[in-house]
C-alpha positions as CSV (number, residue, x, y, z in Angstrom):
1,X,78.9,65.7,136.6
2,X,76.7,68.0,135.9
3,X,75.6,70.8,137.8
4,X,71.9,71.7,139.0
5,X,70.6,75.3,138.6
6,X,69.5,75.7,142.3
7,X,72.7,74.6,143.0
8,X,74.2,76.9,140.5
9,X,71.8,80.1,141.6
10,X,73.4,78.9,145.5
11,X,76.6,79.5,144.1
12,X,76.6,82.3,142.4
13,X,75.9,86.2,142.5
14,X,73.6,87.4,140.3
15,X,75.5,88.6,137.2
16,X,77.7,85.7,137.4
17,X,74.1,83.6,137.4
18,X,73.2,85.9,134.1
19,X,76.6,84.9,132.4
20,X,76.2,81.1,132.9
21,X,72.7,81.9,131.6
22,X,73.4,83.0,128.4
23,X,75.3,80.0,127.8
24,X,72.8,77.7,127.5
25,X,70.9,76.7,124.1
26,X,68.6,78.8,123.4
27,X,70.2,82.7,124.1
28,X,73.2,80.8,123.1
29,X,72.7,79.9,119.2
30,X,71.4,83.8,118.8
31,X,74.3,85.9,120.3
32,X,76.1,87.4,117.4
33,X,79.8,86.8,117.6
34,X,80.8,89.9,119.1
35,X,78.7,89.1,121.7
36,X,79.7,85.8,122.2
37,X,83.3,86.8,122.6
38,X,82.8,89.0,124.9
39,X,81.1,86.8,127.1
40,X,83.9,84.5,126.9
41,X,86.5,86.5,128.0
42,X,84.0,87.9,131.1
43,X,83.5,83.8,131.9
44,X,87.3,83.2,131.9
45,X,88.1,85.8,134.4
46,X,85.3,85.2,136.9
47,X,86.3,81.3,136.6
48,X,90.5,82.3,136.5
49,X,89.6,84.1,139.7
50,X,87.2,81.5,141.5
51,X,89.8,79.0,140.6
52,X,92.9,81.2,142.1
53,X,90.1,81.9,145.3
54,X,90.0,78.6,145.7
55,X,93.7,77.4,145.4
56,X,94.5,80.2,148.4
57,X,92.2,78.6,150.5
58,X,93.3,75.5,149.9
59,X,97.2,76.4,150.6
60,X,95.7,78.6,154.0
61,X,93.9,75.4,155.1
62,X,97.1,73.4,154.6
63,X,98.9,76.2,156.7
64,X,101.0,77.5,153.7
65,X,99.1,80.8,153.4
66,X,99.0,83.7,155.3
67,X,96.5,82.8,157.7
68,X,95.8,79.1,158.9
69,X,91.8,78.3,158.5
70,X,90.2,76.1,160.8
71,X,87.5,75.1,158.4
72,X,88.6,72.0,156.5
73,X,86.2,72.6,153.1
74,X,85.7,76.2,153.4
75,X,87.6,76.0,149.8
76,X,84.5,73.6,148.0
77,X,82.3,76.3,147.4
78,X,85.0,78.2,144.9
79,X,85.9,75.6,143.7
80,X,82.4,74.3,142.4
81,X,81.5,77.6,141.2
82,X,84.8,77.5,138.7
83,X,83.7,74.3,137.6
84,X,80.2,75.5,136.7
85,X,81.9,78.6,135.2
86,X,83.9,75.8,133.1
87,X,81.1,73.9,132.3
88,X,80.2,77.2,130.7
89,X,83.0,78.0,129.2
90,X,82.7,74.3,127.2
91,X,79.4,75.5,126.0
92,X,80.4,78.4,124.6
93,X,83.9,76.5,123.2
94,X,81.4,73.8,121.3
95,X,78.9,76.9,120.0
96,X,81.9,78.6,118.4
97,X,83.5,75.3,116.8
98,X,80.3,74.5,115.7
99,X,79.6,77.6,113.8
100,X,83.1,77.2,112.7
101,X,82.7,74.1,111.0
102,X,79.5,75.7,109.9
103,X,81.3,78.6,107.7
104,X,83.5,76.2,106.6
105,X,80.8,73.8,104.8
106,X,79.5,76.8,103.1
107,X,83.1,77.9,101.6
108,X,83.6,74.9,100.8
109,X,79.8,74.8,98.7
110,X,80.7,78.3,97.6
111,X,84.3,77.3,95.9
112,X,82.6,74.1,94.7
113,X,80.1,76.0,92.8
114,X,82.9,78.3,91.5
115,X,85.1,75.5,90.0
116,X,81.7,73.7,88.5
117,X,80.7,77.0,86.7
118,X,83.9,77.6,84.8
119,X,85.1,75.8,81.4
120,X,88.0,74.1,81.5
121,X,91.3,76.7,80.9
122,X,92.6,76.3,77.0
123,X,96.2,74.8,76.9
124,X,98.8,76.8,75.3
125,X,100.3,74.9,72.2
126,X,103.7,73.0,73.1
127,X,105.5,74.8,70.0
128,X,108.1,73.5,67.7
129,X,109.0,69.7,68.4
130,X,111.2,67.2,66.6
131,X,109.1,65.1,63.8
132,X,111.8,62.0,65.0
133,X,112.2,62.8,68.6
134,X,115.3,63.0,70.1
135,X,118.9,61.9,69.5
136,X,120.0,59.1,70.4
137,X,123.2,59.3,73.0
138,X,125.8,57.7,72.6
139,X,126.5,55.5,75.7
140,X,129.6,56.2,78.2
141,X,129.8,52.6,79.7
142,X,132.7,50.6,78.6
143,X,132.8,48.0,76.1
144,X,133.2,44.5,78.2
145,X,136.0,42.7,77.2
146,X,134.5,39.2,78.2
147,X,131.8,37.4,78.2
148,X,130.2,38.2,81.1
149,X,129.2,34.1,81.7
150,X,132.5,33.4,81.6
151,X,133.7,35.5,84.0
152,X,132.4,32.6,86.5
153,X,133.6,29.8,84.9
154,X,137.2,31.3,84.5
155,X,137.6,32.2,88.1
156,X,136.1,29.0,89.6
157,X,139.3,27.5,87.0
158,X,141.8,29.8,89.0
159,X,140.4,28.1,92.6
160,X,141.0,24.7,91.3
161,X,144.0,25.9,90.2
162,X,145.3,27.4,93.8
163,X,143.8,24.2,95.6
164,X,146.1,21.8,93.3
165,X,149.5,24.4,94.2
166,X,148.3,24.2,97.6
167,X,148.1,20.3,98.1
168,X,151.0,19.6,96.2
């Protein structure tokens, strides 16, 4: 859910406010991308520490910290502000995959452009060849001795054959 900017401006100190400013459309599509990493990395530690705020008041409510709280949600507002410094965050995480994709396309046009412009390459000759091709070789299976459809008919004999000894 999304995240009003009164409730937003409530939550935050000023500079933090600024940051989360500069996230949005407009400022965001004309930082360069110097800029734009830097604010990164200055969103990620302000929402690693909310987020690390938060958890130790949530483990000193339980009664696992150092000091027991009496307050039951005294944790809620950290924890909202990490999650609008996260929304942010995504912002900023779509803006760069987008000009990504962006310089991609237009290496992509570039090399297209490149391949298109050039002749095709000229294919070496294959040198000498054979005008008959290639010996034939001789072949290394054995010669059959029989017929190979009466190799059926002679063993189906010797079972007769056995059966007769047999009943005998």
């Amino acid at each position: 859910m999304a995240t009003s900017k009164l409730d937003e401006r409530r939550l935050m100190t000023d500079e933090e406010y600024t940051l989360v400013e500069q996230t949005r459309y407009p400022v965001l599509g004309k930082l360069e991308d110097a800029a734009l990493k830097d604010l990164t990395q200055r969103l990620r530690e302000r929402r690693d520490r909310a987020r690390d705020i938060a958890h130790r008041q949530r483990r000193d409510v339980r009664g696992k910290g150092r000091q027991a709280t009496t307050f039951e949600k005294q944790d809620a507002g950290n924890r909202r502000k990490a999650r609008v410094l996260a929304e942010a965050l995504t912002r900023i995480n779509s803006e760069r995959t987008h000009r990504k994709a962006e310089e991609f396309r237009a290496n992509a046009r570039r090399a297209l452009a490149l391949r298109q412009g050039t002749e095709e390459p000229a294919r070496p000759d294959s040198g000498r060849t054979s005008r008959k091709g290639m010996p034939k070789k001789a072949s290394t299976r054995r010669e059959r001795i029989v017929n190979p459809m009466d190799v059926g008919r002679v063993s189906q004999a010797g079972k007769r054959a056995q059966v007769v000894r047999d009943n005998a």
